[in-house]
N, C-alpha and C positions, 0 to 999 in steps of 0.2 A: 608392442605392449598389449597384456592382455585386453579387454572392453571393459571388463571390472573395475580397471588400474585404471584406465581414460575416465570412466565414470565416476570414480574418487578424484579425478583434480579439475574435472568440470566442476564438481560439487564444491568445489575448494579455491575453485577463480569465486564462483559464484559467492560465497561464503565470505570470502576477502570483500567483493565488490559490496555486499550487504553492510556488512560491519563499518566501512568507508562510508559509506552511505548513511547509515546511522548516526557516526561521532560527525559530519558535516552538519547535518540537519536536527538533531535532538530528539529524532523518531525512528521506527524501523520503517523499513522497506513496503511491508504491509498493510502498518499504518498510513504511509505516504500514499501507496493505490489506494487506501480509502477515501483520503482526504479530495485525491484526483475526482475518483470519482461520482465525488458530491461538487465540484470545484466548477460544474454550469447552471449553478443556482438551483438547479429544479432537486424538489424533495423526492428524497429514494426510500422505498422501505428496507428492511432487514435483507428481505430476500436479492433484490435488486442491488446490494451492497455484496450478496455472497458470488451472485453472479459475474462481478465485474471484478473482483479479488480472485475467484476462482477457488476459493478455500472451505471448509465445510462451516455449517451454521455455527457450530461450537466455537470456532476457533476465532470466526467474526465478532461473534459476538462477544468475546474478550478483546479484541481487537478495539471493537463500539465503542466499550464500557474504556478503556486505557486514552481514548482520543476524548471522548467523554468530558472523564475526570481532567487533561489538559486543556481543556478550556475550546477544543476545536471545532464539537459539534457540537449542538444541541437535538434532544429527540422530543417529538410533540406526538398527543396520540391520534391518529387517524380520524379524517371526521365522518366517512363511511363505516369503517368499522372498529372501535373502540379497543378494539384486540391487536388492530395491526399500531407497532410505530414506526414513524417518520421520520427523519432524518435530515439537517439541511448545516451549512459549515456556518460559523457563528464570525464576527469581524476577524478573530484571532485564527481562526481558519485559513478566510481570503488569506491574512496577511502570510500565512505560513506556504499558502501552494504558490503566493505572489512568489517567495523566498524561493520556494524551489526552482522553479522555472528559471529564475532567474540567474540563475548557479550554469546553465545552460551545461548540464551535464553530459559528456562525452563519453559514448557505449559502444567507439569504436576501440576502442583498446580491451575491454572485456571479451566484444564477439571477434577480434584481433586473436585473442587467444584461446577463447572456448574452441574456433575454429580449427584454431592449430591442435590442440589438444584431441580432438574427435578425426580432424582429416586423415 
């Protein structure tokens, strides 16, 4: 098969696992890395949220404002500098990465087949 055609049904394991992912938990995928990564209590800024998503500021930052408005995060604004904000998960938060975890999801059946697919 050509690399093209492998990279269209990695895309498309990956795309199934995301969407499975979503209808279990009532979030996407990138919401859920963000929530992760506020989920050891210490407050993160903006930038500290794109770094750990790995996604550009724009797409965070809709990302923020969607978790936001669900009830998961709260933002405060910096007390060094009035420009930066902060970020920390809110009770509904905890209880949501509590939820995930606890799902004890299994990614050996994804990398099971992204494998096969690329090997």
């Amino acid at each position: 098969m050509e690399p093209i055609c492998k990279l269209k049904d990695v895309y498309k394991a990956l795309y199934n696992f995301e969407k499975e992912f979503a209808e279990k938990n009532g979030i996407t995928i990138n919401e859920g890395m963000l929530l992760c990564c506020l989920k050891d209590g210490k407050p993160k800024s903006a930038n500290e949220l794109c770094d750990f998503v790995g996604l550009s500021n724009s797409r965070v930052s809709r990302i923020i404002t969607t978790v936001e408005a669900k009830g998961y995060i709260e933002r405060t604004m910096g007390t060094t500098d009035k420009r930066q904000m902060i970020f920390t998960l809110t009770e509904l938060g905890k209880e949501k990465t509590d939820a995930m975890q606890a799902q004890n999801m299994d990614f050996s059946g994804l990398a099971t087949q992204v494998s096969g697919l690329i090997g």
